[in-house]
N, CA, C and O atoms as a Tripos MOL2 file, in Angstrom:
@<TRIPOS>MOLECULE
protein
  256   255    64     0     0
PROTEIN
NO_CHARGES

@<TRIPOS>ATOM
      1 N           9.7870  -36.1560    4.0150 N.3       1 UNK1
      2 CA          8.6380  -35.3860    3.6040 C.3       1 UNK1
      3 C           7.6280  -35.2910    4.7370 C.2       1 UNK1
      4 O           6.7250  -34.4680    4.5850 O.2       1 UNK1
      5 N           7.6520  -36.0500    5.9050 N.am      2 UNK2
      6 CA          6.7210  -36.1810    6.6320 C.3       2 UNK2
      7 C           6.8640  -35.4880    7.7340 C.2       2 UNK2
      8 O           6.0310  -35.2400    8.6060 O.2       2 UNK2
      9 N           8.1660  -35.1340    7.6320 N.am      3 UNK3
     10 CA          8.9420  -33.7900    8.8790 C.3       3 UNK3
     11 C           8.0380  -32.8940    8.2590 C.2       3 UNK3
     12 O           6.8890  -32.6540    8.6310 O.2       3 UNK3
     13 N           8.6970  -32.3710    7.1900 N.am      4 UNK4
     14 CA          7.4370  -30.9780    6.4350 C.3       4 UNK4
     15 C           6.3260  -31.0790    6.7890 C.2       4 UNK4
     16 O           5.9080  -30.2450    7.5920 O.2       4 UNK4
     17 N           5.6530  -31.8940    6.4250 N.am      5 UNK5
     18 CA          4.0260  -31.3680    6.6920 C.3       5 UNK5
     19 C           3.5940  -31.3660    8.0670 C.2       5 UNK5
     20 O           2.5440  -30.8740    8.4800 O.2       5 UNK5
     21 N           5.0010  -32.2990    9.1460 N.am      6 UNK6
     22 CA          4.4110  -32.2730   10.6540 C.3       6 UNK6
     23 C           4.8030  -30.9310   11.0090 C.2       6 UNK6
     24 O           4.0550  -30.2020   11.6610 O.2       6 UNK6
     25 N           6.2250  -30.4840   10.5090 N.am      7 UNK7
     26 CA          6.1400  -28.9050   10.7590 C.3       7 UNK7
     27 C           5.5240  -28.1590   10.7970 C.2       7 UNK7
     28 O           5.2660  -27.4910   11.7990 O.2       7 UNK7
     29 N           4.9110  -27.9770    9.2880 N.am      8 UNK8
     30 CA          3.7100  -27.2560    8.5560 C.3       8 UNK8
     31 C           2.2110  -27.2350    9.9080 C.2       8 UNK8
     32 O           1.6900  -26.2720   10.4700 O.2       8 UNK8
     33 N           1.9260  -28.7130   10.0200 N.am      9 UNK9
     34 CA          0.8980  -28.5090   10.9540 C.3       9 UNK9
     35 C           1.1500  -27.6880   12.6190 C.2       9 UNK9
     36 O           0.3900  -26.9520   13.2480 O.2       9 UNK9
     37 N           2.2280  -28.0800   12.8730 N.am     10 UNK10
     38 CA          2.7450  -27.6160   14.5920 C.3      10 UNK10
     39 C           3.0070  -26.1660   13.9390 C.2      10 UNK10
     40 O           3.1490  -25.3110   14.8140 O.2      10 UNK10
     41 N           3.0800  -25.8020   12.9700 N.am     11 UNK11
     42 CA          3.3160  -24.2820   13.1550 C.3      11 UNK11
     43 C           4.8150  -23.8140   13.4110 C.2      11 UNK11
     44 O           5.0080  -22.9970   14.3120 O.2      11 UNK11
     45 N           6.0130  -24.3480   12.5750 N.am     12 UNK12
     46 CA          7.1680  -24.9520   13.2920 C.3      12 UNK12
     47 C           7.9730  -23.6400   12.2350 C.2      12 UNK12
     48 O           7.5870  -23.9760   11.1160 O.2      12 UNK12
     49 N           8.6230  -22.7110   12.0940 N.am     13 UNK13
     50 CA          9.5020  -21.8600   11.4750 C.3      13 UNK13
     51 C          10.0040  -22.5840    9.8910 C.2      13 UNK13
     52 O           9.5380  -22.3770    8.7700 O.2      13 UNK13
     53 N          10.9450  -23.3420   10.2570 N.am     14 UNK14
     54 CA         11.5070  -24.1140    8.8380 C.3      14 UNK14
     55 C          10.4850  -23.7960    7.7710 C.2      14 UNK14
     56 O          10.4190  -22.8050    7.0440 O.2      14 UNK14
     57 N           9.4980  -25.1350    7.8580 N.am     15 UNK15
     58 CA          8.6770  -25.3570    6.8670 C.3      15 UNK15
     59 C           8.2140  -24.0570    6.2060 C.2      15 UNK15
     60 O           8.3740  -23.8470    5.0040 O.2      15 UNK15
     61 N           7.5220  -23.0260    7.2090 N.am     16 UNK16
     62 CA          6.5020  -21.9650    6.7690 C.3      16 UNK16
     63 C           7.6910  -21.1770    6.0970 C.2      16 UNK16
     64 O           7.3720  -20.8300    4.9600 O.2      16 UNK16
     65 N           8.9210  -20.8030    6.4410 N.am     17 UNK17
     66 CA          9.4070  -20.1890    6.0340 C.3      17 UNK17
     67 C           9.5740  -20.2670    4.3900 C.2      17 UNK17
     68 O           9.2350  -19.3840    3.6030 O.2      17 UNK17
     69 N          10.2920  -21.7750    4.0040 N.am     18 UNK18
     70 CA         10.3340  -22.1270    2.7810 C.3      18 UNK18
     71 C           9.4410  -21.9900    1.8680 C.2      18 UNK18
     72 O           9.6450  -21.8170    0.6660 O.2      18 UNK18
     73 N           7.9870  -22.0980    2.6600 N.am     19 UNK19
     74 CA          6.7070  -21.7940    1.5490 C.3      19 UNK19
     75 C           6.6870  -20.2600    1.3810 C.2      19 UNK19
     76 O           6.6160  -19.7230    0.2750 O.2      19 UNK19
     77 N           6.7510  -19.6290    2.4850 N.am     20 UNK20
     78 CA          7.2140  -18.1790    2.0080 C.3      20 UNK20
     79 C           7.5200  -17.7200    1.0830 C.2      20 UNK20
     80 O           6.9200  -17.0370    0.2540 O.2      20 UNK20
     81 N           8.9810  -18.2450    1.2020 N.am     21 UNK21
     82 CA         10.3010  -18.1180    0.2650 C.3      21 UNK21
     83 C           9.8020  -18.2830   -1.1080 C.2      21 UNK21
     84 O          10.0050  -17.4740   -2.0130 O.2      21 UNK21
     85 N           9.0720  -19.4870   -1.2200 N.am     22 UNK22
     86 CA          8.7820  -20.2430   -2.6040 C.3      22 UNK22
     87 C           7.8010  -19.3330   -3.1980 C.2      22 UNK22
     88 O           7.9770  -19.0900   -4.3920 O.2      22 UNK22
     89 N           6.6330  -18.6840   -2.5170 N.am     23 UNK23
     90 CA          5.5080  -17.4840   -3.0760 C.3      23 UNK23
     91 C           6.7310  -16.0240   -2.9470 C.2      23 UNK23
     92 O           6.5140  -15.2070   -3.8420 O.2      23 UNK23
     93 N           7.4250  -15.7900   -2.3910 N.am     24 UNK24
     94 CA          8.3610  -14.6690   -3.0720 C.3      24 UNK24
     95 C           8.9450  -15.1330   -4.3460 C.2      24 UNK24
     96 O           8.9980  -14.2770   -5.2290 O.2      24 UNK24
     97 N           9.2470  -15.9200   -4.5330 N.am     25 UNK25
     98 CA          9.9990  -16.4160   -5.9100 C.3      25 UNK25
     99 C           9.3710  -16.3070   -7.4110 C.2      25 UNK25
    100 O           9.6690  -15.8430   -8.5110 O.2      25 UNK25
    101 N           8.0470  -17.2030   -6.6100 N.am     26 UNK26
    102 CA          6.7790  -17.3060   -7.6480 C.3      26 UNK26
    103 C           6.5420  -15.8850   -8.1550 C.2      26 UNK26
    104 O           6.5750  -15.4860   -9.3200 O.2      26 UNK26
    105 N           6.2490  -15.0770   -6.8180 N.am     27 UNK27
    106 CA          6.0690  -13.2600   -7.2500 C.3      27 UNK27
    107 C           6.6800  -12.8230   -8.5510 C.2      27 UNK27
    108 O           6.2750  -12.4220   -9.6430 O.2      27 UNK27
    109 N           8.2800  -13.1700   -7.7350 N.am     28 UNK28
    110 CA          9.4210  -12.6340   -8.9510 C.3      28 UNK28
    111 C           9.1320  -13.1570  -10.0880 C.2      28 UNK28
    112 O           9.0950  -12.3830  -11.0440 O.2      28 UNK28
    113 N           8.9340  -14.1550  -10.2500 N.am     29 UNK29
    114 CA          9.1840  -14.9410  -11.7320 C.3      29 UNK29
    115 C           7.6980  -14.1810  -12.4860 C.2      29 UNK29
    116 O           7.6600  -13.9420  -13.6930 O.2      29 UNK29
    117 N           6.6190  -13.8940  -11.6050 N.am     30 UNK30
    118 CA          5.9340  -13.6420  -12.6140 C.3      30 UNK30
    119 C           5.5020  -12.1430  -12.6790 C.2      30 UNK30
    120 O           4.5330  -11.7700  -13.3400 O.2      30 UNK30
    121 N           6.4490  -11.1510  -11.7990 N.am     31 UNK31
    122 CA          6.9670  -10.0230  -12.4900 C.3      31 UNK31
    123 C           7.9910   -9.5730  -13.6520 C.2      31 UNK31
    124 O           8.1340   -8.4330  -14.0940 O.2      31 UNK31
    125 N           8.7360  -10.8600  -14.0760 N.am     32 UNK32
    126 CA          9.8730  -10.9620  -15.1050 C.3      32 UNK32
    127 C           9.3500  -11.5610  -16.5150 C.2      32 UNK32
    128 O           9.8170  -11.4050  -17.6430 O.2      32 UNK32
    129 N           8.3790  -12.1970  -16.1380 N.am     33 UNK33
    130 CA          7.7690  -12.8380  -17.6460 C.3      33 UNK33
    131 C           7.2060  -12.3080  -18.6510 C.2      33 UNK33
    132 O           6.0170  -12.2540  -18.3360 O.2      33 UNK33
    133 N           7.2930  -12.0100  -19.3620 N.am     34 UNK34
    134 CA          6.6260  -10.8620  -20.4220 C.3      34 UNK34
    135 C           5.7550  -11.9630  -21.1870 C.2      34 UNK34
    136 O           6.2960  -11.8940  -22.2900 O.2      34 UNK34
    137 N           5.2100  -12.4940  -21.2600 N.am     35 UNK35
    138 CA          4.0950  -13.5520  -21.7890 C.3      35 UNK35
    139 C           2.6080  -13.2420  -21.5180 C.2      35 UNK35
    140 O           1.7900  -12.8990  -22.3720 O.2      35 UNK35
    141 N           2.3700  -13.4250  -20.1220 N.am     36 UNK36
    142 CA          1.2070  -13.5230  -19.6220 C.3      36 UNK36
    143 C           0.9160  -12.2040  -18.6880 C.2      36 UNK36
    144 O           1.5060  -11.8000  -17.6860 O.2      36 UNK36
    145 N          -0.4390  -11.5880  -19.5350 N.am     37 UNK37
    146 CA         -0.6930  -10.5830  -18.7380 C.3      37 UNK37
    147 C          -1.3290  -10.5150  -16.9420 C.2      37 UNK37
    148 O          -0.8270   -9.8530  -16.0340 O.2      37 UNK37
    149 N          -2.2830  -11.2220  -16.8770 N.am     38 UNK38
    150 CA         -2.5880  -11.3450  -15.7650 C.3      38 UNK38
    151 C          -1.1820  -11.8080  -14.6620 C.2      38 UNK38
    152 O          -0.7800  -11.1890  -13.6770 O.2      38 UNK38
    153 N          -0.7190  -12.9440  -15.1780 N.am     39 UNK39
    154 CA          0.9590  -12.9470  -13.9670 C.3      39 UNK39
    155 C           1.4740  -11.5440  -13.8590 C.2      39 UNK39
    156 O           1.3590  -10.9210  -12.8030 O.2      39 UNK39
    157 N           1.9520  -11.1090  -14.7620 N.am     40 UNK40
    158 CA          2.6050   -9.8910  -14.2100 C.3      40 UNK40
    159 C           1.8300   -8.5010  -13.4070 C.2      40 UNK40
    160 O           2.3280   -7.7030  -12.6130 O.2      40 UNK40
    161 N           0.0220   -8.5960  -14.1210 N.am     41 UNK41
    162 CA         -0.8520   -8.2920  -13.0180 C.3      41 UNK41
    163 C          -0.7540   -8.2590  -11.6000 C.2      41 UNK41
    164 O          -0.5180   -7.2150  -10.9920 O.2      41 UNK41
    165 N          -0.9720   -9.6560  -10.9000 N.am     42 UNK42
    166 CA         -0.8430   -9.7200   -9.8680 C.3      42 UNK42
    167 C           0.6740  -10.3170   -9.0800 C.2      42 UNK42
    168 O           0.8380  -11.0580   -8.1100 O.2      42 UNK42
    169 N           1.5900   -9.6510   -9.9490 N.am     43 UNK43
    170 CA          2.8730  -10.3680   -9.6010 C.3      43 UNK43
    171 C           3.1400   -9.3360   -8.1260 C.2      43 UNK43
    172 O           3.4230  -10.0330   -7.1510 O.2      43 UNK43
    173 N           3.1030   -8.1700   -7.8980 N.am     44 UNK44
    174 CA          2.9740   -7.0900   -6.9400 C.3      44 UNK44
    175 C           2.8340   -7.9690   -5.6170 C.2      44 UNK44
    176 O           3.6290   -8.3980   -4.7820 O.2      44 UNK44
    177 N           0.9900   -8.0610   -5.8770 N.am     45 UNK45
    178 CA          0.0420   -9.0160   -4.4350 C.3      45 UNK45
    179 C           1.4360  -10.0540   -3.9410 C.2      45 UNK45
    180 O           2.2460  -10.0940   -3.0160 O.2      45 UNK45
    181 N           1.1360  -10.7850   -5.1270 N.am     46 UNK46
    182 CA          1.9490  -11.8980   -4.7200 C.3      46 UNK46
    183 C           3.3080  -12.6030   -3.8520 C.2      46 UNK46
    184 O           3.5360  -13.6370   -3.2250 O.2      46 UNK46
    185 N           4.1310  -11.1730   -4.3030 N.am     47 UNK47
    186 CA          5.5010  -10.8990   -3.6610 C.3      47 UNK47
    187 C           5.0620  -10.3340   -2.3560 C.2      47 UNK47
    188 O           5.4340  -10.7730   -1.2680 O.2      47 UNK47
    189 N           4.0980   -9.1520   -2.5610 N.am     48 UNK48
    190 CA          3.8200   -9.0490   -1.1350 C.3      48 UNK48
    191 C           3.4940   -9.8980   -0.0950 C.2      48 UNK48
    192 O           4.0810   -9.9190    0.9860 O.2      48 UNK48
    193 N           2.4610  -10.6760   -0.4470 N.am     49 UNK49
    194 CA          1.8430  -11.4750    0.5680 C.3      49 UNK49
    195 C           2.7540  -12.7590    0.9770 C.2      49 UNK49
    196 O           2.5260  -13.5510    1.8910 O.2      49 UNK49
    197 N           4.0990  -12.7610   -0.1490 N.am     50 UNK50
    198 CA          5.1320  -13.9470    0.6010 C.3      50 UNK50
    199 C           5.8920  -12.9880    1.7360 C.2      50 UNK50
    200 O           6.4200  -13.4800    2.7330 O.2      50 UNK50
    201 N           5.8780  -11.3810    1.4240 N.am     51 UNK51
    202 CA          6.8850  -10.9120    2.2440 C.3      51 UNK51
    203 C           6.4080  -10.8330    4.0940 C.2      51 UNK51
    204 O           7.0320  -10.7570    5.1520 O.2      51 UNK51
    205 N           4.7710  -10.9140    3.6290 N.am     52 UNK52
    206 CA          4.1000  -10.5490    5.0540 C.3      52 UNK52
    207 C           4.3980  -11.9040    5.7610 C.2      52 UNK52
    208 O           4.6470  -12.1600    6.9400 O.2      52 UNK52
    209 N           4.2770  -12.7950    4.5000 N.am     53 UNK53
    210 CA          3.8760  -14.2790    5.3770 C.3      53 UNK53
    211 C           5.3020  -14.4980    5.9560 C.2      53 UNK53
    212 O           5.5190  -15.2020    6.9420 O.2      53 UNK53
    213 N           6.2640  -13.8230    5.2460 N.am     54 UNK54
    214 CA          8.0420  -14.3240    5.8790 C.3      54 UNK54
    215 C           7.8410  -14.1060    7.1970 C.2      54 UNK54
    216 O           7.6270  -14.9700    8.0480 O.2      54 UNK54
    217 N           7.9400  -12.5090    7.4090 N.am     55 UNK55
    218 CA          7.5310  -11.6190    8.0730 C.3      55 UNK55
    219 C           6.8200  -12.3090    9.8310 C.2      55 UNK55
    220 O           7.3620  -11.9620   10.8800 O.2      55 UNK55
    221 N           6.0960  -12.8780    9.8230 N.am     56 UNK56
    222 CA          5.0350  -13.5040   10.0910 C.3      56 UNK56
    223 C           5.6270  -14.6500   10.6740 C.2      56 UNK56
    224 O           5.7340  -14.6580   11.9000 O.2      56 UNK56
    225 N           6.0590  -15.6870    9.9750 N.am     57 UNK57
    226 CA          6.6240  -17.2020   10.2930 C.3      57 UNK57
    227 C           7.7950  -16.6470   10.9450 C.2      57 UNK57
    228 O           7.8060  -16.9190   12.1450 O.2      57 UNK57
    229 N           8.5320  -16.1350   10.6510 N.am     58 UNK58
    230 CA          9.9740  -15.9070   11.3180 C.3      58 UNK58
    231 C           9.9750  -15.4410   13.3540 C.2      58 UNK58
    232 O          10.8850  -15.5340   14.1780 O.2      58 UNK58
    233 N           8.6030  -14.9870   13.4890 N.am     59 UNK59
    234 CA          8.5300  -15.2520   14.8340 C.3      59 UNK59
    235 C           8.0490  -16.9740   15.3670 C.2      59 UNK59
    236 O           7.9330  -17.1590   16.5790 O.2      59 UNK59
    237 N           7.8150  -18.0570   14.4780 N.am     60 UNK60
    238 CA          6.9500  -18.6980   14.9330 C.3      60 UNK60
    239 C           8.6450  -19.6200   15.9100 C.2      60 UNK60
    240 O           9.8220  -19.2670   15.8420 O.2      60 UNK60
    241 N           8.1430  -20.5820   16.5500 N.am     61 UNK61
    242 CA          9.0050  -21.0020   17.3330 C.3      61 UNK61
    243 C          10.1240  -22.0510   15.8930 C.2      61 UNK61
    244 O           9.8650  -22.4890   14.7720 O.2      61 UNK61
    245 N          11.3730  -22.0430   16.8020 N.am     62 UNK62
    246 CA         12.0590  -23.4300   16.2290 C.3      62 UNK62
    247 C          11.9460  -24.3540   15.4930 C.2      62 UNK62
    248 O          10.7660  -24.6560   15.6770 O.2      62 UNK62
    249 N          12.4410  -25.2350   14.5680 N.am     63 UNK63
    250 CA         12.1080  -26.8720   14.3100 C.3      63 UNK63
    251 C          12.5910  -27.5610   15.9670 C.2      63 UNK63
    252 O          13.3500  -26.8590   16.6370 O.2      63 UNK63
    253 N          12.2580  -28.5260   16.3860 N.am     64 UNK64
    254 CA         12.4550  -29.2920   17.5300 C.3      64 UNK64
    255 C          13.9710  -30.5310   17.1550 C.2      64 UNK64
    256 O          14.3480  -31.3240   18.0180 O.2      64 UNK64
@<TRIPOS>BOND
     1     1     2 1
     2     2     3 1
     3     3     4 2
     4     3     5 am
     5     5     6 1
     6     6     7 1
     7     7     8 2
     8     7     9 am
     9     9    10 1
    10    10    11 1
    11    11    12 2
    12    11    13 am
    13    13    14 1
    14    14    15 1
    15    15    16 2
    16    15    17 am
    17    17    18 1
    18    18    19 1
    19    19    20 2
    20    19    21 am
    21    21    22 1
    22    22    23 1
    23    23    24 2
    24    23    25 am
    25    25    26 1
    26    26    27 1
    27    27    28 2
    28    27    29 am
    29    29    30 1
    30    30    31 1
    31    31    32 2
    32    31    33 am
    33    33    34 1
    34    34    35 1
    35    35    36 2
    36    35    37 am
    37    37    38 1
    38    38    39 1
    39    39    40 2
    40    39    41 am
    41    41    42 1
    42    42    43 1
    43    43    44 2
    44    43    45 am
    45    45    46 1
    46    46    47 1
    47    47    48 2
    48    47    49 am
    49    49    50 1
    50    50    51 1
    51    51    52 2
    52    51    53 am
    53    53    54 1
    54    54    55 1
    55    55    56 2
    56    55    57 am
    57    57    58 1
    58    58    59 1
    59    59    60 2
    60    59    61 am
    61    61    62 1
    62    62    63 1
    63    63    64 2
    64    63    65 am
    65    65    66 1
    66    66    67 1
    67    67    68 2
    68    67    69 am
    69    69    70 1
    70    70    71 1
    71    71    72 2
    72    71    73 am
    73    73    74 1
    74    74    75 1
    75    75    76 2
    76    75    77 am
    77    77    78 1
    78    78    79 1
    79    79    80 2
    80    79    81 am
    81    81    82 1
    82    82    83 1
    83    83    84 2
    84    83    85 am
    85    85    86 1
    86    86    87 1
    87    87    88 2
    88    87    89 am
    89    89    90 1
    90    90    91 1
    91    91    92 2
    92    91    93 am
    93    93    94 1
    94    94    95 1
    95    95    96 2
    96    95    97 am
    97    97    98 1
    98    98    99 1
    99    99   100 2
   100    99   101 am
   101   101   102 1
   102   102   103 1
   103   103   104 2
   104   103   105 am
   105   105   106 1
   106   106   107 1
   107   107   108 2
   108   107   109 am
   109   109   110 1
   110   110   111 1
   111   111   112 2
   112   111   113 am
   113   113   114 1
   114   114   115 1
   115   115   116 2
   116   115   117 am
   117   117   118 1
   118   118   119 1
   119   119   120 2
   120   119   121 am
   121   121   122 1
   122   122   123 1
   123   123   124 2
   124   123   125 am
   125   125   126 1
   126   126   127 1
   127   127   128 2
   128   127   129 am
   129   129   130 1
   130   130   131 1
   131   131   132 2
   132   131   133 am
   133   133   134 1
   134   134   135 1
   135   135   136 2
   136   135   137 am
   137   137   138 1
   138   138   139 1
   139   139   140 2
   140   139   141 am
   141   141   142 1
   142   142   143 1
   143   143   144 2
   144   143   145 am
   145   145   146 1
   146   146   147 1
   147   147   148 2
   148   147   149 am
   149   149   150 1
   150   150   151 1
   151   151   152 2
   152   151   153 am
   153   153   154 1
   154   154   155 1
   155   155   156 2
   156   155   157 am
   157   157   158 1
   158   158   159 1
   159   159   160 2
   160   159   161 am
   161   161   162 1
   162   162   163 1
   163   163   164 2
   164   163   165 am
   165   165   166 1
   166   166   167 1
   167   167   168 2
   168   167   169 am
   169   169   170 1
   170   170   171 1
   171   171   172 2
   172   171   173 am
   173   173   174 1
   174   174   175 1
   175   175   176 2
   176   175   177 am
   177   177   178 1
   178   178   179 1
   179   179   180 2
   180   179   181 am
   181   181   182 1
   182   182   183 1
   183   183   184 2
   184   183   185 am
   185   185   186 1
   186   186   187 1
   187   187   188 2
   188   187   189 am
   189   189   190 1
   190   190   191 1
   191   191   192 2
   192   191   193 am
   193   193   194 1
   194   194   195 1
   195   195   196 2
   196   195   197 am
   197   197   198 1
   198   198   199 1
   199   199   200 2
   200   199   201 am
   201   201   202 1
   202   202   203 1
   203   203   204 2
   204   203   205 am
   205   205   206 1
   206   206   207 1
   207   207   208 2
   208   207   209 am
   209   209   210 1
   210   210   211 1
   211   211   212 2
   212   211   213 am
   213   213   214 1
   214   214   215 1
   215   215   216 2
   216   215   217 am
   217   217   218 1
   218   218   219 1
   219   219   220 2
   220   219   221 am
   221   221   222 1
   222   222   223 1
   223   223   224 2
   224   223   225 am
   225   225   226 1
   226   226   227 1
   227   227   228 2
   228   227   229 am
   229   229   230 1
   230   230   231 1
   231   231   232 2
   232   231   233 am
   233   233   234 1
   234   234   235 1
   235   235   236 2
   236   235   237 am
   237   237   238 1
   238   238   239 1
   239   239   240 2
   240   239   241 am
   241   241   242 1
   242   242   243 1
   243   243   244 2
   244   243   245 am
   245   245   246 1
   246   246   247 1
   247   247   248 2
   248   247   249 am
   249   249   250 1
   250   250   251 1
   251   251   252 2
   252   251   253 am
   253   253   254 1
   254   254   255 1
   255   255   256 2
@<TRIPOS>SUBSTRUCTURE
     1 UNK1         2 RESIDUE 1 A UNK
     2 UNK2         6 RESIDUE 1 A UNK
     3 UNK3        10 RESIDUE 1 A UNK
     4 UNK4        14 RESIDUE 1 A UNK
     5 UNK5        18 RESIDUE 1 A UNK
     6 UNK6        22 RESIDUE 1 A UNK
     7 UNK7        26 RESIDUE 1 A UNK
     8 UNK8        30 RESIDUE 1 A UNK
     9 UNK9        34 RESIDUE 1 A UNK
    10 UNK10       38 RESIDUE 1 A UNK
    11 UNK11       42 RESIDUE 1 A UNK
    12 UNK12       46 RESIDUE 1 A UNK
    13 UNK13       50 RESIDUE 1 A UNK
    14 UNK14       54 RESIDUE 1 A UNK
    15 UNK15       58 RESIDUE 1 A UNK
    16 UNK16       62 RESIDUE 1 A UNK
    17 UNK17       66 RESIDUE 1 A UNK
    18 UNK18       70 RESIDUE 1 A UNK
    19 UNK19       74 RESIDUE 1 A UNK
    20 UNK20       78 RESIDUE 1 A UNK
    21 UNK21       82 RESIDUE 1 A UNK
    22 UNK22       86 RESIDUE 1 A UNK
    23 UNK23       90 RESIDUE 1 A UNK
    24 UNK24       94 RESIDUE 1 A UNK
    25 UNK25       98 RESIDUE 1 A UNK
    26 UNK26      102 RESIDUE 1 A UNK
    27 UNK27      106 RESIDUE 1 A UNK
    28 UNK28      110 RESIDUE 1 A UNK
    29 UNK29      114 RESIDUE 1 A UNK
    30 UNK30      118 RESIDUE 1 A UNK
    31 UNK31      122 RESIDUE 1 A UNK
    32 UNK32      126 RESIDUE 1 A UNK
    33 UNK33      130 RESIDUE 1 A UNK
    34 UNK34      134 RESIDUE 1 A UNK
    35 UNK35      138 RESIDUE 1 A UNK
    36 UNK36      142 RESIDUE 1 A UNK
    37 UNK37      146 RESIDUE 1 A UNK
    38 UNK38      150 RESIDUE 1 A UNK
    39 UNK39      154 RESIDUE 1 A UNK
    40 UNK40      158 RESIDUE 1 A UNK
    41 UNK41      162 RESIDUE 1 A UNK
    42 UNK42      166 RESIDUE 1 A UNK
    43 UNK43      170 RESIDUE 1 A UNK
    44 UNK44      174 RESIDUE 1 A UNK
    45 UNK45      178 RESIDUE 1 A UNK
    46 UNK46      182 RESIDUE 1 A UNK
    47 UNK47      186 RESIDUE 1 A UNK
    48 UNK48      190 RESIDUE 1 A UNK
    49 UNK49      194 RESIDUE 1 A UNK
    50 UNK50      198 RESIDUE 1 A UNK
    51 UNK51      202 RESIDUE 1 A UNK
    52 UNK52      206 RESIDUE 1 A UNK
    53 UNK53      210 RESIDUE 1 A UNK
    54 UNK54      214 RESIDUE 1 A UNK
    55 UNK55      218 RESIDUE 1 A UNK
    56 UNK56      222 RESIDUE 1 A UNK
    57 UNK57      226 RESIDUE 1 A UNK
    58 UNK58      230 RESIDUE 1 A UNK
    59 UNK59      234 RESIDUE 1 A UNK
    60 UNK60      238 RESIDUE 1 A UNK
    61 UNK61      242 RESIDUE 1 A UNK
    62 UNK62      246 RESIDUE 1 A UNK
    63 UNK63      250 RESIDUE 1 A UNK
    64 UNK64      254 RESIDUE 1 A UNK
């Protein structure tokens, strides 16, 4: 766990990517839920802003 967050801080590909990944997911799930109005509200933003952040991390350098 302590690789992750040293990733996370150095700015390291792996880590950021996975959090990415995990707010695209989140997006999805709460464009599919028919329960809660506000989730499926901002389910759009949400997916987007994991796609920019992929987007984004995928230039950052290597894990070491």
């Amino acid at each position: 766990m302590s690789r992750f967050f040293n990733g996370l801080l150095h700015l390291r590909r792996g880590p950021w990517e996975m959090v990415a990944t995990i707010i695209i997911a989140v997006g999805v799930f709460m464009l599919m839920q028919p329960f809660v109005i506000w989730a499926f509200t901002y389910s759009f933003i949400v997916t987007l802003i994991g796609t920019v952040m992929f987007i984004i991390v995928s230039h950052f350098p290597e894990d070491e």
